[in-house]
Backbone as JSON Lines, residues from 0, in Angstrom:
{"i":0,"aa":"X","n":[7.01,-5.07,17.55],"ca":[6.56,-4.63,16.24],"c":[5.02,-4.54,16.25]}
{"i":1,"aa":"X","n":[4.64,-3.58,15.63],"ca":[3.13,-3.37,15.88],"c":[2.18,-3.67,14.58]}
{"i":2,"aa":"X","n":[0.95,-4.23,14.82],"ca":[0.4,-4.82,13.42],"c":[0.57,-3.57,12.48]}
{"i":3,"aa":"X","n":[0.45,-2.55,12.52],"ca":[1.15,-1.88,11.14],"c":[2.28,-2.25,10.69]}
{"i":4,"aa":"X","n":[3.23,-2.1,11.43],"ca":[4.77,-2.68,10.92],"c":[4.59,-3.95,10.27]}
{"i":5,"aa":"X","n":[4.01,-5.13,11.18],"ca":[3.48,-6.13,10.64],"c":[3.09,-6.0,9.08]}
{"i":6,"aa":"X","n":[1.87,-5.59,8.98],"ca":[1.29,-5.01,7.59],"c":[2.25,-5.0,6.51]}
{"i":7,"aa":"X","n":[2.85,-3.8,6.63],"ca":[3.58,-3.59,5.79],"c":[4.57,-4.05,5.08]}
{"i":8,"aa":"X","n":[5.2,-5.04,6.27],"ca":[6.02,-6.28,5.95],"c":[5.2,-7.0,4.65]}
{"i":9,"aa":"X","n":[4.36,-7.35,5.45],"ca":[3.08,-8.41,4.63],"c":[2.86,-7.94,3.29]}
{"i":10,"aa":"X","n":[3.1,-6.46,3.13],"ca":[2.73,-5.78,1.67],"c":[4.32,-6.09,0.89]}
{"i":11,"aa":"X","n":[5.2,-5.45,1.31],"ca":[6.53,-6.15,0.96],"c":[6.91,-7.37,0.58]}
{"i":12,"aa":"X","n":[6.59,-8.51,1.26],"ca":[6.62,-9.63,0.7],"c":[5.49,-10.32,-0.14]}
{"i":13,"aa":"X","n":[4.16,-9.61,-0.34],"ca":[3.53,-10.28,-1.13],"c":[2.93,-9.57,-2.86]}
{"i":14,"aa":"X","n":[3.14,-7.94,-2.47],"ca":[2.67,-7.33,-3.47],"c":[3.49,-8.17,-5.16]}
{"i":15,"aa":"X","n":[2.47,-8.18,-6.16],"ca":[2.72,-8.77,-7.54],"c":[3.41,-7.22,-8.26]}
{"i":16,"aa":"X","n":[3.51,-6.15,-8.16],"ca":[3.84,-5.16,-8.64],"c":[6.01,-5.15,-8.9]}
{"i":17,"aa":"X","n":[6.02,-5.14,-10.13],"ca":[7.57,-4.92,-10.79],"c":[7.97,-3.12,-9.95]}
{"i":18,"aa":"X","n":[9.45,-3.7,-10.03],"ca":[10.04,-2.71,-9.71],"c":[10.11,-1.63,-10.59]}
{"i":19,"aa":"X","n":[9.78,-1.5,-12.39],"ca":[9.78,-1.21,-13.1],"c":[8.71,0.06,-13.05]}
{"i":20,"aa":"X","n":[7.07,-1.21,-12.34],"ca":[5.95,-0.6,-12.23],"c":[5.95,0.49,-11.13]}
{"i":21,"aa":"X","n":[6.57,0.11,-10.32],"ca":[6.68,0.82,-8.96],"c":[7.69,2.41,-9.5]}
{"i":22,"aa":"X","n":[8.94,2.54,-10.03],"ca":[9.58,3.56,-10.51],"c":[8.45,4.26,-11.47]}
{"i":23,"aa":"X","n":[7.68,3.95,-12.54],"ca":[6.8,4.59,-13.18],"c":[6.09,5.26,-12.54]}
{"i":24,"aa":"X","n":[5.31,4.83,-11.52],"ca":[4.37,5.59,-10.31],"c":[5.05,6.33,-9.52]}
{"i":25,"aa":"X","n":[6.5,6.25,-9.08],"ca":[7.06,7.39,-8.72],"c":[7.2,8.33,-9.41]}
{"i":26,"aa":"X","n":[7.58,8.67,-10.36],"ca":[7.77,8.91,-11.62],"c":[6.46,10.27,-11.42]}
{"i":27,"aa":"X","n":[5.71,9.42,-11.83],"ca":[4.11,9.92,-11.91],"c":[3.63,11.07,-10.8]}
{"i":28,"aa":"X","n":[4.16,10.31,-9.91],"ca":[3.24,10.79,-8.53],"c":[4.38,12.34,-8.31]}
{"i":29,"aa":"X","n":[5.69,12.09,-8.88],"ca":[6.3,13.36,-8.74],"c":[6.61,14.55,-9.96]}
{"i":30,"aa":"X","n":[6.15,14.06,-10.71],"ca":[6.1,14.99,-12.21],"c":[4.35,15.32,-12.25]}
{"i":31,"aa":"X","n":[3.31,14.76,-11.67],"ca":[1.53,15.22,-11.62],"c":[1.78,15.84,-10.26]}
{"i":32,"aa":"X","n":[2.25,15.62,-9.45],"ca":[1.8,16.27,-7.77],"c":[0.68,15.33,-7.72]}
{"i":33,"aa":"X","n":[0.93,13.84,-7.41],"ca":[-0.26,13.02,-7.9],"c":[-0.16,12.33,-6.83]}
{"i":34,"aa":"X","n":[-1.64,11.33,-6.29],"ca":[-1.7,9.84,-5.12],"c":[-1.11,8.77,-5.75]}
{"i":35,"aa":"X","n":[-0.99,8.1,-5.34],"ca":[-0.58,6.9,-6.24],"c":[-1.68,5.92,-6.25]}
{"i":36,"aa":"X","n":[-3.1,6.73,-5.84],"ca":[-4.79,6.27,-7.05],"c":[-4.54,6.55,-8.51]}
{"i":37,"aa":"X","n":[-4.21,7.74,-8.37],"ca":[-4.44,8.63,-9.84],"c":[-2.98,8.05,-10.69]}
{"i":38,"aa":"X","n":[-1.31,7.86,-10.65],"ca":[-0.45,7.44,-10.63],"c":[-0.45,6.03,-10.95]}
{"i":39,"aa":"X","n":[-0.74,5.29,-10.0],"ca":[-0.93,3.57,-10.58],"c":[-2.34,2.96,-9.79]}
{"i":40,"aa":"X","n":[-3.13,3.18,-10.48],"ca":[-4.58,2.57,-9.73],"c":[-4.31,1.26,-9.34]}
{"i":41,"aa":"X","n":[-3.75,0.2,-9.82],"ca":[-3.36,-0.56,-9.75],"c":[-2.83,-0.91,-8.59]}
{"i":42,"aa":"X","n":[-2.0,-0.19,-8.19],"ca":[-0.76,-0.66,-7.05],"c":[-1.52,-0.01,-5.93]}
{"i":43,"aa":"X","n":[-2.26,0.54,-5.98],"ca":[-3.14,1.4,-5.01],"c":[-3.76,0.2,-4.72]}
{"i":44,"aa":"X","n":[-4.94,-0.48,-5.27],"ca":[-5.71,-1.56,-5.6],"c":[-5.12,-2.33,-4.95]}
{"i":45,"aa":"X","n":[-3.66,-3.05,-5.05],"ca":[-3.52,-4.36,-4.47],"c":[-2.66,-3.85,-2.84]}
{"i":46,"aa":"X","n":[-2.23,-2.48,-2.48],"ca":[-1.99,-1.95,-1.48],"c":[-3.57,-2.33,-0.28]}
{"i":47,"aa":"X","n":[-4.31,-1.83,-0.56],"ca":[-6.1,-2.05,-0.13],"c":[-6.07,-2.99,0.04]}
{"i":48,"aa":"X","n":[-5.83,-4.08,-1.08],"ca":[-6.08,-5.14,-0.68],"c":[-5.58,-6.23,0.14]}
{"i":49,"aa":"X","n":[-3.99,-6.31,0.28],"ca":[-3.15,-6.89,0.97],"c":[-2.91,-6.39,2.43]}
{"i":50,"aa":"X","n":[-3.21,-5.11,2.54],"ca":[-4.17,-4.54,3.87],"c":[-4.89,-4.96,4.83]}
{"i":51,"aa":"X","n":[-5.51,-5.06,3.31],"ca":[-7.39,-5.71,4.25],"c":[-6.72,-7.41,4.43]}
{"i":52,"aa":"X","n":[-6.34,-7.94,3.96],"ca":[-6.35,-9.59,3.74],"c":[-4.78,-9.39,5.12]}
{"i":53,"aa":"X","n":[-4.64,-8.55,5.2],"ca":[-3.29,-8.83,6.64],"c":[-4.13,-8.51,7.64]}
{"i":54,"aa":"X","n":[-5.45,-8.01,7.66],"ca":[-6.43,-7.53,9.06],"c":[-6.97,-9.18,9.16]}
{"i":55,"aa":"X","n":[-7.51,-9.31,8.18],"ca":[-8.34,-10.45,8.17],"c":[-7.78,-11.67,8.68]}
{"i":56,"aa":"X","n":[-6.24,-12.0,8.56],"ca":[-5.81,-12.99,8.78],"c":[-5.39,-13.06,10.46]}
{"i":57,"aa":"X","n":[-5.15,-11.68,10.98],"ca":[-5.25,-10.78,12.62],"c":[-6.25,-10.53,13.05]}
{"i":58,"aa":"X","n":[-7.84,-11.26,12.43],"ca":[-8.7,-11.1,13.66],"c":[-8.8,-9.07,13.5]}
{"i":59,"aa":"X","n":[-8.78,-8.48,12.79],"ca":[-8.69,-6.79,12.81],"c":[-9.66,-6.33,12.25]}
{"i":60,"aa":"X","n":[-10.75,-5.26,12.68],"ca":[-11.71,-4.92,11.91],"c":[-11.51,-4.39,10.53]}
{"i":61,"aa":"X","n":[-12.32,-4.26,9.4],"ca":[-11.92,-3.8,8.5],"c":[-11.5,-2.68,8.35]}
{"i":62,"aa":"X","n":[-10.82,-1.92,7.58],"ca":[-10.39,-0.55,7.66],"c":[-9.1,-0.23,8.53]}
{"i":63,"aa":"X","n":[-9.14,-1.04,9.51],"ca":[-8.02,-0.94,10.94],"c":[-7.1,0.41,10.31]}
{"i":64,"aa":"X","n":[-6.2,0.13,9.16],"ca":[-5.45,0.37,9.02],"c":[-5.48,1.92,8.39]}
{"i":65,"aa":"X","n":[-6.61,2.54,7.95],"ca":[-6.78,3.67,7.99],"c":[-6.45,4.93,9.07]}
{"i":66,"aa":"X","n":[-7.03,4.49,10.35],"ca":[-6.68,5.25,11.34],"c":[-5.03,5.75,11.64]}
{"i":67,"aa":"X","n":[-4.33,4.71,10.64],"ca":[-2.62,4.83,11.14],"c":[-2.09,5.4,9.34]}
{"i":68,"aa":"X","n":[-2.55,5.1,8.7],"ca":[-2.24,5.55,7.36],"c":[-3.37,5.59,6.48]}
{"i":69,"aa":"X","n":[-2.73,6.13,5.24],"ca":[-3.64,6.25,3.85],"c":[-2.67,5.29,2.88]}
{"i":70,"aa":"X","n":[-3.03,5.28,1.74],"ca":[-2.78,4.61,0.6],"c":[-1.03,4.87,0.61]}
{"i":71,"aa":"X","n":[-1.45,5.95,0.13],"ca":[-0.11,6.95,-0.08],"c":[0.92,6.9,0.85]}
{"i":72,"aa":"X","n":[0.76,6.84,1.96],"ca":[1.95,6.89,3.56],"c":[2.02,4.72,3.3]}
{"i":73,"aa":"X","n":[1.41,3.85,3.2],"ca":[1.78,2.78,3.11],"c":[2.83,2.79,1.64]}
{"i":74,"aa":"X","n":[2.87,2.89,0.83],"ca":[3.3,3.32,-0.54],"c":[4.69,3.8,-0.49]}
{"i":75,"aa":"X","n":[4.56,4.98,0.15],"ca":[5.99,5.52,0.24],"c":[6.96,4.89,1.46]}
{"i":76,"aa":"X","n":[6.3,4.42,3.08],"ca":[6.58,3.52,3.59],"c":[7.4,2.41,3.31]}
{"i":77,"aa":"X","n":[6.97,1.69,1.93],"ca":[7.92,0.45,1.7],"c":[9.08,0.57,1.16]}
């Protein structure tokens, strides 16, 4: 399993976001042709952040995880 897979796990089990919240931003992101910045800033926000805090805890430069995805591809990913 590769620290992305890793990651993402890590976003799965820790994100604070309702399933409720998460259907709304689908919702959103497919009735605007929208990111899920513009859709739920929010869930974008703690996506970034649980990111960065799964590099940090791997010794990973910041950003790492850009080069393999965006906001949006982690998002639809889970």
């Amino acid at each position: 399993m590769t620290h992305f897979d890793k990651a993402l796990q890590y976003v799965r089990d820790n994100h604070r976001w309702s399933d409720a919240e998460e259907q709304v931003a689908l919702e959103r992101i497919n009735a605007f042709r929208c990111d899920i910045s513009s859709a739920y800033p929010s869930i974008a926000d703690e996506i970034n952040d649980l990111m960065e805090e799964y590099g940090q805890d791997n010794d990973l430069p910041e950003g790492w995880w850009y080069e393999l995805a965006d906001t949006d591809e982690v998002f639809i990913n889970l």
